[in-house]
C-alpha positions as CSV (number, residue, x, y, z in Angstrom):
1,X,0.0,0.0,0.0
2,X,1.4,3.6,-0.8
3,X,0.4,6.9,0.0
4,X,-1.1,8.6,-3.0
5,X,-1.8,12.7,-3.8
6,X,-4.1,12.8,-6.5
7,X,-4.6,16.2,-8.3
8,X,-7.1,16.9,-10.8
9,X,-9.0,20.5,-11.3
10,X,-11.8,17.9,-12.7
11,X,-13.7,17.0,-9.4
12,X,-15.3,13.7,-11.9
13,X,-11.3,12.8,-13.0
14,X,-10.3,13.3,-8.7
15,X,-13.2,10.7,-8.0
16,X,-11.7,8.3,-10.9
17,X,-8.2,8.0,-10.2
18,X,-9.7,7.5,-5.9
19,X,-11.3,4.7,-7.4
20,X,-9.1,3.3,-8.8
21,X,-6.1,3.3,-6.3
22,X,-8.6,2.7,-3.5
23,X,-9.3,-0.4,-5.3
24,X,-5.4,-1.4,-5.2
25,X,-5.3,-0.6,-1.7
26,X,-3.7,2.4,-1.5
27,X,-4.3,5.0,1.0
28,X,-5.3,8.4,-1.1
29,X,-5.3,12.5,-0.9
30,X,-7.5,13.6,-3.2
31,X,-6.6,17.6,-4.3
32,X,-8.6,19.6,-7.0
33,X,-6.0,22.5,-6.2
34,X,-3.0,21.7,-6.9
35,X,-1.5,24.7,-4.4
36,X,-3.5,22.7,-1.5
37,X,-2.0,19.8,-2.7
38,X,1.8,21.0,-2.7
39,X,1.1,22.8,1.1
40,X,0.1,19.6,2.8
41,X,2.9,17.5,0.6
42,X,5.2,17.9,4.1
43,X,2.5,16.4,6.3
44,X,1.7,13.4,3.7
45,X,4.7,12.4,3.2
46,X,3.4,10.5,-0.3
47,X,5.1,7.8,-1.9
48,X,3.6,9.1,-5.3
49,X,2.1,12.2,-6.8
50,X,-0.7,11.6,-9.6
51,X,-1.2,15.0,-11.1
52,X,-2.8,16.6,-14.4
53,X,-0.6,18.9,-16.3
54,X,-2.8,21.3,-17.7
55,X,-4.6,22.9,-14.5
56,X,-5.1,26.9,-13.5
57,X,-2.7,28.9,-11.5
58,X,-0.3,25.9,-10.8
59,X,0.4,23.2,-13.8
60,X,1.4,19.9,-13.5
61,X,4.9,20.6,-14.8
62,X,4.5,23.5,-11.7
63,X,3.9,20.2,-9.0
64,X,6.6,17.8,-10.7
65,X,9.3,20.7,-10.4
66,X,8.4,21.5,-6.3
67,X,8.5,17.4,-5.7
68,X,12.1,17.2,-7.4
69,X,13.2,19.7,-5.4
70,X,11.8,19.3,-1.3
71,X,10.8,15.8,-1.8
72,X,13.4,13.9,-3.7
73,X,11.8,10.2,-2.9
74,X,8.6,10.8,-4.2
75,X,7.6,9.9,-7.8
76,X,5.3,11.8,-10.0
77,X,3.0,10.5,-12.7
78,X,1.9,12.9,-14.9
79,X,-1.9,12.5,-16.9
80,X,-3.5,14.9,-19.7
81,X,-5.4,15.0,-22.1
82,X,-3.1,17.7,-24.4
83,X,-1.2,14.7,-24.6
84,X,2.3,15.2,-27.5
85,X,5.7,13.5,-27.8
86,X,7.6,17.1,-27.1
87,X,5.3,17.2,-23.5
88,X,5.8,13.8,-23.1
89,X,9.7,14.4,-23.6
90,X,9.8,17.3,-21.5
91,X,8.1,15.5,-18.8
92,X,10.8,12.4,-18.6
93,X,13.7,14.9,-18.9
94,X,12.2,17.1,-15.7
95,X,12.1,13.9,-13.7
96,X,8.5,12.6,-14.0
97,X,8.4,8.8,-13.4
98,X,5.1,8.1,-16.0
99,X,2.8,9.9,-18.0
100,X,-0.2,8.8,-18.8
101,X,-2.6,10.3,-21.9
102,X,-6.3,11.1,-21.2
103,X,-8.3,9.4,-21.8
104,X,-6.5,6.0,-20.3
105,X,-7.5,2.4,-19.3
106,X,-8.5,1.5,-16.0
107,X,-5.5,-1.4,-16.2
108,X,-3.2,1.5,-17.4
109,X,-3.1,3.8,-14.8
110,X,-2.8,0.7,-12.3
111,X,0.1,-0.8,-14.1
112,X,1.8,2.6,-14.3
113,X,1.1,3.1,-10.7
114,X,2.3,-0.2,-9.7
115,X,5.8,0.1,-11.7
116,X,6.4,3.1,-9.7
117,X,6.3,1.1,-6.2
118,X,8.5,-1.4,-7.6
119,X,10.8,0.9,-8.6
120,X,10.7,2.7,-5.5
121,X,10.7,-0.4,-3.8
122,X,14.1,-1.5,-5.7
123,X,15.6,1.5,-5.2
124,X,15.2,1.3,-1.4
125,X,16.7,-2.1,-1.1
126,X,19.5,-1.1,-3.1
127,X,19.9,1.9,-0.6
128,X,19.6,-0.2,2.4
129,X,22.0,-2.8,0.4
130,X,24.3,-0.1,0.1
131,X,24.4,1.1,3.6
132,X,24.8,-2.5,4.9
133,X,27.7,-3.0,2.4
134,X,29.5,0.0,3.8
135,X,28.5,-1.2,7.4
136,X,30.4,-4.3,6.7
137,X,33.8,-2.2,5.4
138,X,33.5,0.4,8.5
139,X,37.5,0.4,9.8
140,X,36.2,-0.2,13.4
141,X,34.7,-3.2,11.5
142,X,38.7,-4.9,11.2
143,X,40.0,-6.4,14.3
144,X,42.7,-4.9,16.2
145,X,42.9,-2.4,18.8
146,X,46.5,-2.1,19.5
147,X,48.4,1.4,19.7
148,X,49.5,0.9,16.1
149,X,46.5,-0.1,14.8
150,X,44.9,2.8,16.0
151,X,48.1,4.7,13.4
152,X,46.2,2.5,10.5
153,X,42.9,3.7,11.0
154,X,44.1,7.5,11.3
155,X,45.9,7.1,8.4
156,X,43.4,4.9,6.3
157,X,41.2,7.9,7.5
158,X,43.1,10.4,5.9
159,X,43.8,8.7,2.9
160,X,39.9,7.4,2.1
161,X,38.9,10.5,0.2
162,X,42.2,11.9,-1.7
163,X,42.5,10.0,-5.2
164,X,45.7,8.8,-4.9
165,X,47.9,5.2,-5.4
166,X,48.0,3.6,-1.9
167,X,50.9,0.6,-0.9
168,X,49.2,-1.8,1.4
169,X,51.8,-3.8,3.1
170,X,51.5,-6.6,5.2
171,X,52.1,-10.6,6.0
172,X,49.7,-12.7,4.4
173,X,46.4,-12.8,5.8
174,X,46.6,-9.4,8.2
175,X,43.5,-8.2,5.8
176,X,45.3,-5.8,3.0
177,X,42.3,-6.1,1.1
178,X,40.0,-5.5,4.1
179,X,41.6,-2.1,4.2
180,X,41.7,-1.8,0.5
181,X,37.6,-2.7,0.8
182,X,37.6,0.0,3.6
183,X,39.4,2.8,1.4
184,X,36.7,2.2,-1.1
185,X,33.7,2.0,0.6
186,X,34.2,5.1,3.1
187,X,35.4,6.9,0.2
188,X,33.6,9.2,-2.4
189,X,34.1,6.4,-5.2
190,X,32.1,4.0,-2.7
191,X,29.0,4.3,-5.7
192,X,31.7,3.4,-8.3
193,X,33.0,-0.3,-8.8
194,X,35.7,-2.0,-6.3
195,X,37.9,-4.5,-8.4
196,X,40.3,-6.3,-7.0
197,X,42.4,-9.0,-8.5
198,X,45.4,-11.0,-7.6
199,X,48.4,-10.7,-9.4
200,X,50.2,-13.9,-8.8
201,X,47.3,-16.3,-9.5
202,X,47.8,-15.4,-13.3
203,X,50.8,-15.7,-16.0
204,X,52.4,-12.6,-17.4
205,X,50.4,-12.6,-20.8
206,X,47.1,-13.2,-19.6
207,X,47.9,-10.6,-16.4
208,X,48.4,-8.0,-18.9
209,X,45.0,-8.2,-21.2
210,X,43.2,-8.9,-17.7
211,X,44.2,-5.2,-16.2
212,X,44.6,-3.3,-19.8
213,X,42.0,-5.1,-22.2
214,X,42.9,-6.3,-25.9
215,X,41.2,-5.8,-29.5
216,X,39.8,-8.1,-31.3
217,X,42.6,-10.4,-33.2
218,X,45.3,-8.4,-31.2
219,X,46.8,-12.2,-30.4
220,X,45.8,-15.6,-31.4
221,X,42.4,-16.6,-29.5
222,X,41.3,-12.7,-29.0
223,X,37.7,-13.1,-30.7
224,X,36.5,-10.3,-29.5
225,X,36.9,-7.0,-27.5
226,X,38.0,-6.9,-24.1
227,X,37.7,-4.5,-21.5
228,X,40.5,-4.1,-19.2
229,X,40.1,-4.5,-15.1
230,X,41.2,-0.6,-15.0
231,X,38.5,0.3,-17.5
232,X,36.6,-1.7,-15.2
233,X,37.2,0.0,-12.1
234,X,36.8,3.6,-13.6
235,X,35.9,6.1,-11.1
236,X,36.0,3.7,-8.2
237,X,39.2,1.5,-7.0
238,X,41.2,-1.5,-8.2
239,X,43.1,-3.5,-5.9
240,X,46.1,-5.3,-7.1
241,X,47.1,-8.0,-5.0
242,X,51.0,-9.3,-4.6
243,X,51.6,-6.9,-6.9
244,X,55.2,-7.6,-6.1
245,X,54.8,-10.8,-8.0
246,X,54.0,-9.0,-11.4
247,X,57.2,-9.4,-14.0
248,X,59.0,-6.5,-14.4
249,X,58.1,-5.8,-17.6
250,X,54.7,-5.3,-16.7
251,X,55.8,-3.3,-13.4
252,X,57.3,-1.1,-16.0
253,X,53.8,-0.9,-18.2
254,X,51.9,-0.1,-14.8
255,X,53.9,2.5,-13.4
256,X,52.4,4.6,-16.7
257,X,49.3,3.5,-15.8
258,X,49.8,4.6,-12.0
């Protein structure tokens, strides 16, 4: 069930669209102004905003433009009956989630309504997913609470946001790519990829098309196109494991890259 503002300047077209989202279950705020509507947006808190576009005083495009701005969660479905592929355009590109011409089909309206909980439904799990994720990489997340570990978290502090190349050292098994996971994730790349890869688990000529790519036909068995790991990893962070085990010649190709 969602929260629903419905505005219409046609008392008949209010009643309609009640109807129908009543019938779905939804709990509704019917508006024939849509200035009425947008004053009690902050008390409704709606999930979604059903409005007409072509209405007196304040339009539709009016009511799509306020909820982009002071209520960034909510998602606006636009309905007319002037209904053109330039206002149809102009709606997507200002944000509106549907539009819907006049007249429409009972199962239409529903469908479109429907799509936008899903979507909004997806797009909060992928924001709780996120915040769990970077939960999980928090650096008071890795074990250790030692004087010197305290120096590693100052400094992994420090060095989360700068985009810079960062040496992890340590035995095997202290958690180099736990920090390398924390960098990322309390970083401002954390939206962008994390690759990581480990350098001494492949030889020098497959190593090298794994982090730079290859064209099609560059060597024998290259069918197609290949993006490298670094394309990969483009605005977020690659982690190369044992890098000290790379050839030298390939050290050499990096250090450009770097």
């Amino acid at each position: 069930m969602a929260k629903i503002i419905i505005i219409d300047d046609e008392p008949a077209m209010v009643e309609v669209i009640v109807t129908l989202c009543r019938e779905k279950g939804h709990q509704v705020f019917p508006f024939s102004s849509a200035a009425k509507a947008v004053e009690q947006m902050d008390t409704i808190e709606p999930q979604i905003v059903i409005t007409d576009v072509k209405m007196e005083s304040m339009s539709g495009f009016d009511v799509l433009r306020h909820v982009k701005e002071h209520h960034k969660q909510t998602l606006v479905i636009l309905i007319t009956a002037y209904a053109s592929v330039d206002t149809a355009i102009e709606a997507m590109k200002m944000g509106a989630h549907g539009y819907v011409p006049k007249p429409f089909k009972i199962d239409e309206l529903q469908m479109t309504v429907q799509r936008a909980i899903e979507f909004q439904s997806a797009r909060q799990e992928n924001t709780y997913l996120r915040k769990e994720l970077k939960n999980k990489y928090k650096f008071e997340n890795i074990i250790g609470s030692s004087r010197k570990m305290q120096l590693v978290y100052n400094l992994i502090n420090k060095v989360a946001d700068t985009d810079s190349t960062v040496l992890i050292q340590g035995e095997s098994g202290t958690g180099k790519e736990l920090v390398a996971r924390g960098l990322h994730f309390n970083s401002n790349r954390q939206h962008h990829p994390f690759v990581a890869i480990n350098c001494s688990a492949l030889p020098e000529n497959l190593l090298e098309s794994e982090l730079f790519g290859h064209k099609k036909g560059a060597f024998t068995g290259a069918v197609a196109d290949k993006r490298g790991l670094f394309e990969e990893a483009n605005l977020g962070t690659i982690f190369l494991d044992e890098v000290n085990s790379m050839a030298t010649s390939l050290q050499t190709k990096l250090l450009r890259v770097l």
